[in-house]
LUMROKE-437567 format. One record per residue (C-alpha): residue in three letters; x, y negated, z negated. Coordinates in steps of 0.5 Angstrom, whole numbers, plus 500, padded with zeros to 3 digits. Example, Ala and Ser with C-alpha at 12.3 -4.5 7.8 and 13.67 -1.06 7.14 Angstrom:
2
ALA525509484SER527502486
//
This chain:
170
UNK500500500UNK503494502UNK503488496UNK502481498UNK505476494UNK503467493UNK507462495UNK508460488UNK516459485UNK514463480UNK511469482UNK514470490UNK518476490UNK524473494UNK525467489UNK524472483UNK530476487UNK534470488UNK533468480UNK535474478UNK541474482UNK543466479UNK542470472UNK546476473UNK551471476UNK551466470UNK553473467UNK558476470UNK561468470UNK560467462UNK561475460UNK566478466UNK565483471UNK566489467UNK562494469UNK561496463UNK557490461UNK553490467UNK547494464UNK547489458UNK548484464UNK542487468UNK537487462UNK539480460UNK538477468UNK530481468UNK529478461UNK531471463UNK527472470UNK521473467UNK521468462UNK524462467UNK517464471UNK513465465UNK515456463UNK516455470UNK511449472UNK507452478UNK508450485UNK515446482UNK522447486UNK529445485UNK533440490UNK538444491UNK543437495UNK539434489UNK542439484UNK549438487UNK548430486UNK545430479UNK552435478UNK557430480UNK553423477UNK552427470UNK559430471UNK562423473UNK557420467UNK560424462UNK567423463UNK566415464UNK561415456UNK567419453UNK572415454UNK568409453UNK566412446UNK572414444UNK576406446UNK570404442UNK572409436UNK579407436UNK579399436UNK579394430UNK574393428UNK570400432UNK566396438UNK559398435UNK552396435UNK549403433UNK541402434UNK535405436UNK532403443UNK526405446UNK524407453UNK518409457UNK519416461UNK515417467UNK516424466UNK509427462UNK509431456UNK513439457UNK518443460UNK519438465UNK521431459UNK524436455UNK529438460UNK531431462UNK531429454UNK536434453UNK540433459UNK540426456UNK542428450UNK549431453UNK551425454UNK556422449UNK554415446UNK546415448UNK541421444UNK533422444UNK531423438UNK523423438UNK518422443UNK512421444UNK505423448UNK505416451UNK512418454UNK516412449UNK523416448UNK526414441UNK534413443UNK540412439UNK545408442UNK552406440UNK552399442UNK544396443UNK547391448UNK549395454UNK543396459UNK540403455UNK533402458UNK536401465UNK542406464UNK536411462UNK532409468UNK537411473UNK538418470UNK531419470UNK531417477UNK537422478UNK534428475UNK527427478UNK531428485UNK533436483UNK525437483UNK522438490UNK515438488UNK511433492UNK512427486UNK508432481UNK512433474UNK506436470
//
């Protein structure tokens, strides 16, 4: 009997394929190729597959060029705000201005505003600590004069472009 299988993410059986795959990959990368680990690495892949297509929004799709950019800025970012707070640390007196901010996320309540807050939270000098159901991020910044708002914007901006799903977030 021949099965038939939707075009949601979540369910096709090639994207499904292809997940478990990048899973079994991510494992052997982290783990090692050993082939006596490859049963355990199996298990985790099906077990991480499953459980990504179960959380997946319907009808969501990554960018890959999206990704790949996203990588380079967030990579680019990274090295930029840890030599920034490091200078900050080191100066006399420390160049500081600890606060909090706020901003307005366009992104709506789920799995698609947690993975962009804690993506933010890597970055050093700028971490979310609350949000809200209106989409107001509480944000501890380093310094409450530099353009946090603007800077949190851009990154929004960026992560929004790894999601191919026609503008909808939710």
């Amino acid at each position: 009997m021949m099965t038939t299988t939707t075009p949601d993410a979540r369910t096709s059986r090639s994207g499904l394929i292809l997940r478990s795959a990048g899973f079994l990959l991510l494992w052997m990368i982290l783990i090692g190729p050993a082939p006596k680990d490859l049963a355990v690495g199996l298990v985790a892949a099906v077990a991480a597959t499953w459980t990504s297509a179960a959380l997946w929004p319907a009808g969501a799709r990554l960018s890959i060029p999206g990704i790949m950019r996203f990588l380079m800025r967030f990579l680019m970012q990274s090295v930029v705000a840890g030599i920034d707070v490091a200078w900050r640390a080191v100066t006399t007196p420390p160049a500081v201005a600890p606060g909090f901010v706020t901003f307005r996320t366009a992104l709506p309540a789920g799995m698609i505003r947690a993975t962009a807050t804690a993506i933010m939270s890597l970055q050093p000098g700028k971490l979310p600590v609350a949000s809200e159901p209106d989409g107001t991020l509480l944000i501890h910044c380093l310094d409450r004069r530099e353009p946090v708002a603007q800077q949190l914007a851009a990154d929004e901006a960026a992560f929004c472009r790894t999601l191919t799903d026609g503008g909808q977030h939710g």
